[in-house]
N, C-alpha and C positions, 0 to 999 in steps of 0.2 A: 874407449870401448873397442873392443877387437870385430870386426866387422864378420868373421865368422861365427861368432857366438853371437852375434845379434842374428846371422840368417838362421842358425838352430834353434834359436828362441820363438822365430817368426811361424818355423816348420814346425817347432813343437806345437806353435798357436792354433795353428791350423789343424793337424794332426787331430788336438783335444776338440776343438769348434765340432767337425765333421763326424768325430766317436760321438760328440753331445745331440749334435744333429740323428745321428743312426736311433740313438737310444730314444729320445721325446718323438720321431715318427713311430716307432714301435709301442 
């Protein structure tokens, strides 16, 4: 596995977690 597609997978993880998080406090 290419070690930078597993860290933009990590930061997409992130990225969606924190948009899901914004949206269920709203």
């Amino acid at each position: 596995m290419d070690a930078a597609a597993d860290e933009l997978a990590l930061r997409d993880l992130s990225l969606r977690s924190m948009a899901a998080r914004r949206r269920a406090r709203r």
